[in-house]
MARLODO-673126 format. One record per atom (N, C-alpha, C): x, y, z; residue in three letters. Coordinates in steps of 0.2 Angstrom, whole numbers, plus 5000, padded with zeros to 4 digits. Layout:
% MARLODO-673126
XYZALA
...
***
This chain:
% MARLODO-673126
490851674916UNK
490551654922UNK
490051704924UNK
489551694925UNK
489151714930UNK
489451754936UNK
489151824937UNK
489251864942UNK
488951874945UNK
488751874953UNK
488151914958UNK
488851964963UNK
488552024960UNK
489052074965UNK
489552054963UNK
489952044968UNK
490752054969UNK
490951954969UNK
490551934968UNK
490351854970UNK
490451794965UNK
490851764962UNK
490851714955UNK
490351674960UNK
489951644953UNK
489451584953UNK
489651544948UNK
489551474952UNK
489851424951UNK
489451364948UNK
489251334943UNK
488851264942UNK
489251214950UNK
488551174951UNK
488751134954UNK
489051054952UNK
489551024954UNK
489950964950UNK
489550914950UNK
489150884946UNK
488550864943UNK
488850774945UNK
488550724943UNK
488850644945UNK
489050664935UNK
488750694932UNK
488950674924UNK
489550744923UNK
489650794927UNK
490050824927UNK
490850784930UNK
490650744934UNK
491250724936UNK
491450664932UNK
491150624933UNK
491450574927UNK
491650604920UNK
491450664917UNK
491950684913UNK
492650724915UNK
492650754920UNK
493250784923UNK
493650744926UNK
493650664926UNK
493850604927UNK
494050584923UNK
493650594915UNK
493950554909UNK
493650464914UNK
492950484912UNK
492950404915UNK
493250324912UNK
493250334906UNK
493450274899UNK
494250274903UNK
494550314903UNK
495250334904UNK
495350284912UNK
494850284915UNK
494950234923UNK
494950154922UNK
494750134916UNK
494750074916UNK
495550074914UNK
495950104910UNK
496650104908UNK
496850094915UNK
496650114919UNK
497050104928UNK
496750044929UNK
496150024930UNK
495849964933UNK
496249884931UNK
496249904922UNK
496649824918UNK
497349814921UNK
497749854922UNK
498449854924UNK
498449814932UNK
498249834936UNK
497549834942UNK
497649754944UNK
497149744938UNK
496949664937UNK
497649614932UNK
497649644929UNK
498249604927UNK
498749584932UNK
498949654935UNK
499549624941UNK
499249584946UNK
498649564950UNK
498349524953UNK
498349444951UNK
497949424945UNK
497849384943UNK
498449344940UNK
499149394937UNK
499849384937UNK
500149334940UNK
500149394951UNK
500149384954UNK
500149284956UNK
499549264955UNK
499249204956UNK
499549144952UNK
499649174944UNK
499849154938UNK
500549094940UNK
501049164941UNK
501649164943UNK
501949124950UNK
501649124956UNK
501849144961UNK
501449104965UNK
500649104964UNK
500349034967UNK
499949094974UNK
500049174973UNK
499749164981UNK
499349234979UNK
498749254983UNK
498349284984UNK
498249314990UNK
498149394993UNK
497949404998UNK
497649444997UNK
497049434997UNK
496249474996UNK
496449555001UNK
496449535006UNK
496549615011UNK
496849665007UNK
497649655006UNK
497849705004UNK
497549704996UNK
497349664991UNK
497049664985UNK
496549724985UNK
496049734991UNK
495649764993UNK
495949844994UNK
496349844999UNK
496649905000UNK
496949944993UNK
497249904991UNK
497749934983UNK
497249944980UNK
496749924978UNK
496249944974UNK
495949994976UNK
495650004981UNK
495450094986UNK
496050124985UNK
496650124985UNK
497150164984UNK
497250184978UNK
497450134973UNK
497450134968UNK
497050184963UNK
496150164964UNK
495750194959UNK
495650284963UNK
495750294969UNK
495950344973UNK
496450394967UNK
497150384968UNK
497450404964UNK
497650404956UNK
496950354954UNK
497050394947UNK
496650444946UNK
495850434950UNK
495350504952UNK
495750564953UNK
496150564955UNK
496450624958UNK
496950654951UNK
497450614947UNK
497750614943UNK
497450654939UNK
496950644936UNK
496450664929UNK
496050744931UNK
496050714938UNK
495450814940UNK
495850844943UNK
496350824945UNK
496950884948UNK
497250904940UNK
497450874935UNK
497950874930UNK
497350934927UNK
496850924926UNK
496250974925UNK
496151064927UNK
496251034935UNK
496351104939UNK
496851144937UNK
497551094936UNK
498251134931UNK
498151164929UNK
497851134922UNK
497651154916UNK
497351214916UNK
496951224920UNK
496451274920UNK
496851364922UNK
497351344927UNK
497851394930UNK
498151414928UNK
498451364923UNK
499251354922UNK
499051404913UNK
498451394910UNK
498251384904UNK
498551474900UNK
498851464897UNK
499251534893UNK
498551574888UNK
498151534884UNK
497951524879UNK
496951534881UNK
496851584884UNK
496151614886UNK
495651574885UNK
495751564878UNK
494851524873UNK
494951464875UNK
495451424875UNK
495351364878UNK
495451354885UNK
495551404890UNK
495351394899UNK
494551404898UNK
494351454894UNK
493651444896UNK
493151434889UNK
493251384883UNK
492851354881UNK
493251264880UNK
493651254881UNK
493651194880UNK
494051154888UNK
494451174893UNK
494551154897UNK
493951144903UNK
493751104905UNK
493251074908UNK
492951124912UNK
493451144918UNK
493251194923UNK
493051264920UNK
493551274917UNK
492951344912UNK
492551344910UNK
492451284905UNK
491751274901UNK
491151264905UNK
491351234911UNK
490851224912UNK
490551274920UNK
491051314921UNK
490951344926UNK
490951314932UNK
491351264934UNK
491651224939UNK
492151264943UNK
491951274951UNK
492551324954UNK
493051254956UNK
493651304954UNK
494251274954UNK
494551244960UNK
494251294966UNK
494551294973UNK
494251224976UNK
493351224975UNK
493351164977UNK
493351084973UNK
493551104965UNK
493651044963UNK
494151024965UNK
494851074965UNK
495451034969UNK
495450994977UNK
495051044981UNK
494851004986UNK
494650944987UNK
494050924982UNK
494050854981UNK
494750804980UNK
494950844975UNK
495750804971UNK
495950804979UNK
495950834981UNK
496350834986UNK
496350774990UNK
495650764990UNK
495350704996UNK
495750654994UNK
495550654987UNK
495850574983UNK
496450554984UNK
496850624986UNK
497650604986UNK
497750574993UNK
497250624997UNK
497450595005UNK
497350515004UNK
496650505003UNK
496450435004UNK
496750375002UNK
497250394994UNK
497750364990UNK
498250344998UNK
498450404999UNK
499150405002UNK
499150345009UNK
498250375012UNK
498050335018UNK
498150255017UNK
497950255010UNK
498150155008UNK
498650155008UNK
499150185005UNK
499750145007UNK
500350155012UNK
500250195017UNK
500250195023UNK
500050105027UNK
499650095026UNK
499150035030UNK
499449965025UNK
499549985017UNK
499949925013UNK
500749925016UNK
500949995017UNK
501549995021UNK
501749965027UNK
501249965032UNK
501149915038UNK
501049845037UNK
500649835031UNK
500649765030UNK
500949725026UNK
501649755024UNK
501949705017UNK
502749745020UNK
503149795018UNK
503649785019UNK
503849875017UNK
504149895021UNK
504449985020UNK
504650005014UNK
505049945009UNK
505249985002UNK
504550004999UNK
503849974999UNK
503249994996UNK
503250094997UNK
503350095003UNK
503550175006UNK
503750204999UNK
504450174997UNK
504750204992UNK
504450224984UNK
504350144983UNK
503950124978UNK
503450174974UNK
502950164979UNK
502150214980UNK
502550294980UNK
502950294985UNK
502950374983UNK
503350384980UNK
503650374976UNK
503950404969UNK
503250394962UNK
503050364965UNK
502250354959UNK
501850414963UNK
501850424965UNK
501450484970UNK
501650554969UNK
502250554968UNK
502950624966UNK
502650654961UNK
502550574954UNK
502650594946UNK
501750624948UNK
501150584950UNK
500650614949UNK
500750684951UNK
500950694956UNK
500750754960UNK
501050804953UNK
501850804952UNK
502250864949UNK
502050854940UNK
501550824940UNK
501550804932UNK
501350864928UNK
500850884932UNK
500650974929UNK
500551024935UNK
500851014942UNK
500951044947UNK
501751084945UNK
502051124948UNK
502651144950UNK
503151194947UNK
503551214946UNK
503751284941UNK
503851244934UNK
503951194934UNK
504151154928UNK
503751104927UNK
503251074924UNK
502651014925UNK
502850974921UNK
503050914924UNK
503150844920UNK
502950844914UNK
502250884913UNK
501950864906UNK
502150894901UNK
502450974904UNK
502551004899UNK
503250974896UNK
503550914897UNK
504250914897UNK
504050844891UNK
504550824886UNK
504350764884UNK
504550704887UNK
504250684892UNK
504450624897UNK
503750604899UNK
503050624895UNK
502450604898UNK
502250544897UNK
502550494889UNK
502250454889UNK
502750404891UNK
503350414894UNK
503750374897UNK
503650354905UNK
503250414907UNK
502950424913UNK
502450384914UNK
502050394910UNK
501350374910UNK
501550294907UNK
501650274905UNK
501850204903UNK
502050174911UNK
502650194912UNK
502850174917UNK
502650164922UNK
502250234925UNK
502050224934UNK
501150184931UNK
500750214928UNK
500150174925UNK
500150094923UNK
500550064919UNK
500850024917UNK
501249994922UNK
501749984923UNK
502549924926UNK
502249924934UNK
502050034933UNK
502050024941UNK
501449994945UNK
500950014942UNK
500049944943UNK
500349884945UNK
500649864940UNK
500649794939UNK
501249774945UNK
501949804945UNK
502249784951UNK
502049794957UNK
501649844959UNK
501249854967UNK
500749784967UNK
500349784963UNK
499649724964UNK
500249694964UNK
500849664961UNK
501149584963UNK
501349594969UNK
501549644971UNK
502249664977UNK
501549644983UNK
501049674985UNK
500549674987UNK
500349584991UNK
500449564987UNK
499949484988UNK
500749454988UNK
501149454985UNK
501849424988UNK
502149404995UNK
502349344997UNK
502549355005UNK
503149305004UNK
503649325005UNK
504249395003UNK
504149434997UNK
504349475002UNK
504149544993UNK
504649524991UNK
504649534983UNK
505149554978UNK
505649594980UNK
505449644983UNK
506049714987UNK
505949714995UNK
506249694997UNK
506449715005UNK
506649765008UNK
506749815014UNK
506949855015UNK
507049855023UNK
507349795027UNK
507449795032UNK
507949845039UNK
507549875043UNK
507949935047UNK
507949895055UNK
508649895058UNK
508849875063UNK
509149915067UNK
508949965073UNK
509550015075UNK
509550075071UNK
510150055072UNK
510450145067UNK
510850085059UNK
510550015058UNK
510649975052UNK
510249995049UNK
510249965046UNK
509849935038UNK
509949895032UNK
509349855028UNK
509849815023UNK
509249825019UNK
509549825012UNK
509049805005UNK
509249765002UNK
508649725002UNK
508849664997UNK
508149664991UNK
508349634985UNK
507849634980UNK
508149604976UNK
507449544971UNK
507449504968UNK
507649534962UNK
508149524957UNK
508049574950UNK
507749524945UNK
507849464945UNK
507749404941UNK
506749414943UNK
506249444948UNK
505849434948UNK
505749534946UNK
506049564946UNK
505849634945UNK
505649644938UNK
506349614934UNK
506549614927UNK
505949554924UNK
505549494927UNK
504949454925UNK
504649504925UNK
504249544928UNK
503649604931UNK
503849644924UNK
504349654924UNK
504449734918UNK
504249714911UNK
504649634912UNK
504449594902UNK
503649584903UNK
503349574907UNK
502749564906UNK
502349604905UNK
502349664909UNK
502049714907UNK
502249764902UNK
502649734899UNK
502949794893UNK
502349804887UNK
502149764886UNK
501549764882UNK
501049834884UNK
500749834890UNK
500249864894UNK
500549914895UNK
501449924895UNK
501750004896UNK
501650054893UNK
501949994884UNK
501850024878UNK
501150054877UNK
500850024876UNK
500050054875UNK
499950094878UNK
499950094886UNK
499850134891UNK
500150204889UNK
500850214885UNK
501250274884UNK
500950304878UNK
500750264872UNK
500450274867UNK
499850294866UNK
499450294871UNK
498850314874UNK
498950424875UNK
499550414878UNK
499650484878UNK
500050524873UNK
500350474870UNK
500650484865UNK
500150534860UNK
499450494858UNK
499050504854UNK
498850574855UNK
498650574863UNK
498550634868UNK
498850694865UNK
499550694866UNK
499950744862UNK
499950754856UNK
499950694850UNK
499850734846UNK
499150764844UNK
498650744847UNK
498050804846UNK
498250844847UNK
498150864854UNK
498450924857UNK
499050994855UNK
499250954849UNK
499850984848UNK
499851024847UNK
499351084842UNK
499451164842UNK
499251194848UNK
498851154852UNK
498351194858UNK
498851224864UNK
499451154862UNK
499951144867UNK
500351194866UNK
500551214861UNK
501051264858UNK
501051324862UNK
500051354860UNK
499951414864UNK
500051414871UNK
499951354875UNK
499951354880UNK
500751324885UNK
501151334882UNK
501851334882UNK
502051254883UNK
501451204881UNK
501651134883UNK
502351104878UNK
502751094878UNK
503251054875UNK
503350984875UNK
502750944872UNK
502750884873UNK
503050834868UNK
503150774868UNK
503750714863UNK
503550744856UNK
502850744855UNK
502750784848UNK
502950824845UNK
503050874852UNK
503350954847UNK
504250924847UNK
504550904851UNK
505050894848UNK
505450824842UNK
504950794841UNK
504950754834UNK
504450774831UNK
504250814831UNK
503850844822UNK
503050804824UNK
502550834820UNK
502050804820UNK
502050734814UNK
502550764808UNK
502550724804UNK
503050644808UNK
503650664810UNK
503850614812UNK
503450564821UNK
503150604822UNK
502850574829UNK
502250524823UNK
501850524819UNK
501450484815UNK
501750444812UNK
502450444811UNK
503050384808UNK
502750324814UNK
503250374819UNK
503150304825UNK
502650284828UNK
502150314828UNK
501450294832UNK
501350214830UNK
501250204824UNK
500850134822UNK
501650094823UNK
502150074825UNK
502450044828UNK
502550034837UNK
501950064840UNK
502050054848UNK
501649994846UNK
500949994844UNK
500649924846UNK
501049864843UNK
501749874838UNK
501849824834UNK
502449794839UNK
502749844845UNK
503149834846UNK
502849794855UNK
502449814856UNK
501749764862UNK
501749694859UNK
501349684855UNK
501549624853UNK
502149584853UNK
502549624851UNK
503149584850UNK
503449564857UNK
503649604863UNK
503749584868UNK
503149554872UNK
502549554870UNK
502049484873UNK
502349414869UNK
502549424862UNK
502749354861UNK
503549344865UNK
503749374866UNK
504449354869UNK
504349344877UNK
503849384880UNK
503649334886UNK
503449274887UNK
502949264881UNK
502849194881UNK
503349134877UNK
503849144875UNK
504349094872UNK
504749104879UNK
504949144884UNK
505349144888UNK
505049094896UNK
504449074895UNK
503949054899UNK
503649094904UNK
503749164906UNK
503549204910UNK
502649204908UNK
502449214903UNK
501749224901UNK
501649144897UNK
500949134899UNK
500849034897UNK
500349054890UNK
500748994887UNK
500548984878UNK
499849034876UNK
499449014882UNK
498749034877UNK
498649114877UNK
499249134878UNK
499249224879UNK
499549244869UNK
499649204868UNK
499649204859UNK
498849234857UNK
498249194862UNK
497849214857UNK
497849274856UNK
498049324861UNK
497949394860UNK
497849424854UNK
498549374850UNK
498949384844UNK
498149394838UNK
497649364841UNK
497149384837UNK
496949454834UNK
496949484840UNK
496749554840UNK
496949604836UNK
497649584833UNK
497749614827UNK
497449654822UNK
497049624818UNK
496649664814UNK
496649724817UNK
495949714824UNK
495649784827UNK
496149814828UNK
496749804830UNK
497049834832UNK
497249894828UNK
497649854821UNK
497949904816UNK
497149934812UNK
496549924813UNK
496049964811UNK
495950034815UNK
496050014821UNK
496050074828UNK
496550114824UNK
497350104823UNK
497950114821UNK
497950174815UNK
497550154810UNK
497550164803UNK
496950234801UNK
496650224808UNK
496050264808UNK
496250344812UNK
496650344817UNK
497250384818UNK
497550414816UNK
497950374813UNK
498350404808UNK
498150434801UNK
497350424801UNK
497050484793UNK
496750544798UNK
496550554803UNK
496550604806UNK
496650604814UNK
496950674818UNK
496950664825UNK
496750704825UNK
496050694828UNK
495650744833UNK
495350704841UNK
495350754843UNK
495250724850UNK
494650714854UNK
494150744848UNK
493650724851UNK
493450674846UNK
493650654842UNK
493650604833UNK
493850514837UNK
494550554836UNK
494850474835UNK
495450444839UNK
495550504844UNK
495750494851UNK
495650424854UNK
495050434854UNK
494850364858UNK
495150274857UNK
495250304848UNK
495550234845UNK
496150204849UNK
496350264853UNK
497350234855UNK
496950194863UNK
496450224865UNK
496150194871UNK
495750124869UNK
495350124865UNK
495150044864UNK
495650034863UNK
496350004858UNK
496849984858UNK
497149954866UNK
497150004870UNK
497549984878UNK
497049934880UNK
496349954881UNK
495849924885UNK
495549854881UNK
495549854873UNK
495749784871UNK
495949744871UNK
496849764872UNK
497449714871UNK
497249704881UNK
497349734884UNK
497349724890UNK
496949684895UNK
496349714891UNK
495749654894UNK
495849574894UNK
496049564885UNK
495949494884UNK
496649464887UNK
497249514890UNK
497949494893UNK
497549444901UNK
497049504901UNK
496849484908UNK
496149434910UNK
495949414905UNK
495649354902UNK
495849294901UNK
496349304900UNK
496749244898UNK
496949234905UNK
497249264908UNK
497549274917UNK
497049224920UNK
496449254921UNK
495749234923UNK
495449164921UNK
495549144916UNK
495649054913UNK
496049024915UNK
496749044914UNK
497148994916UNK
497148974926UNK
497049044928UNK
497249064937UNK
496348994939UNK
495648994936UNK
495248964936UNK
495248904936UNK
495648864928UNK
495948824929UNK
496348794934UNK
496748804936UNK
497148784941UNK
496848774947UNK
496448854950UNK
496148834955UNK
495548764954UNK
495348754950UNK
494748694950UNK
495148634949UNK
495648644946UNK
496348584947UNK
496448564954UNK
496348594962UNK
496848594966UNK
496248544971UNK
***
């Protein structure tokens, strides 16, 4: 970095600085989950509430901005291994002061939080719970004396709260009665919740969880020497590089498989087979992977993989919810 006196000098965080400190490509993986839960929503359920659709999606794309350039800032702090804090981690490479990129993060998380506060008021107190335990994992994922990330639970996390938890807020959101209730009377209270519509939400998006995990999956095993030096301990340092490459090219196969089991159990309607097209691309993404990971190579292959199983999920969503309405 740059000195004047006693003074760091800082690049200013550019509109193409920051979409990369965002991992732009990486926001659409938030957005499809987003959309699927909405359209779902409709599919299943028969109802639509545009306001809060609106709010959860200011909320929504709020906290996954925050996720990616906070998880950056971490990185930057936290980082053991010098050459990569300042030639390959974003903020050093490119001379990005830290204290105001986090500031920014910072916004994102307030404005996140401010949504659902206001989706709080408008649907039901269990979302309180919901939302902030997906609010927990972002915040402590690379924040805290022990970081979520460095731990192997990242793509279990990341599948989970990205994945099941998307897609159960956008339904929970537009639902009137929610799925989960959480009624306070006095010094009472009662909890009631649907399991038979929890456990529908969870098979449906199991598809979009998998990938979504396998996304970071990928993630890690780039990263995997980098991670070493820098004391990350992620799923691949404790199953082997070799064996983490075993199971990689079975997450897409096991997506699939629970897409078709939603659809023979009638939870997702026939024409979500076609997805079953997309096959080929899929194991070419797969296969291309698996001859080399590098991150700035073929990384990307595990995110087409999400963003084109996911799309055409929510394509299909978008025909049938069309149909129907020009049915009614």
């Amino acid at each position: 970095m740059g000195v004047t006196g006693m003074t760091e000098t800082y690049r200013p965080l550019t509109w193409p600085l920051f979409l990369e400190l965002i991992r732009l490509p990486a926001k659409a993986a938030s957005l499809l989950p987003f959309l699927f839960g909405i359209f779902y929503a409709y599919f299943a359920f028969g109802q639509f509430n545009w306001i809060n659709t609106l709010v959860y999606f200011v909320g929504q794309m709020s906290i996954a901005l925050f996720v990616t350039g906070f998880n950056n800032v971490q990185d930057f702090y936290k980082a053991k291994d010098i050459k990569y804090r300042d030639t390959q981690n974003i903020i050093g490479r490119e001379h990005l002061s830290p204290r105001r990129t986090l500031a920014l993060m910072l916004f994102f998380l307030v404005l996140a939080c401010t949504m659902g506060v206001i989706l709080v008021w408008r649907t039901n107190l269990s979302l309180l719970f919901i939302g902030g335990a997906a609010v927990f994992v972002a915040i402590f994922y690379t924040a805290g004396p022990v970081p979520l990330s460095r731990m192997p639970t990242g793509e279990f996390l990341a599948g989970m709260c990205e994945g099941f938890g998307t897609i159960l807020i956008a339904v929970f959101v537009n639902l009137a009665p929610q799925p989960v209730m959480l009624q306070l009377s006095g010094s009472h209270f009662s909890f009631n919740g649907n399991l038979a519509v929890i456990l529908q939400l969870l098979l449906v998006a199991l598809p979009i969880v998998i990938l979504d995990g396998t996304v970071m999956f990928a993630d890690n095993i780039c990263d995997l020497d980098q991670d070493k030096k820098n004391q990350r301990y992620t799923l691949p340092y404790y199953l082997s590089k070799r064996t983490a490459l075993k199971i990689y090219p079975w997450c897409p196969v096991a997506a699939f498989a629970f897409l078709i089991v939603g659809v023979v159990l009638g939870f997702l309607p026939p024409l979500m087979l076609a997805v079953l097209l997309l096959i080929p691309i899929v194991w070419r993404n797969t296969k291309t992977f698996l001859a080399k990971q590098s991150k700035a190579e073929t990384f990307i292959t595990a995110i087409q993989t999400l963003l084109t199983v996911a799309f055409a999920q929510v394509l299909v969503l978008v025909v049938i919810d069309l149909m129907r309405w020009l049915a009614q």
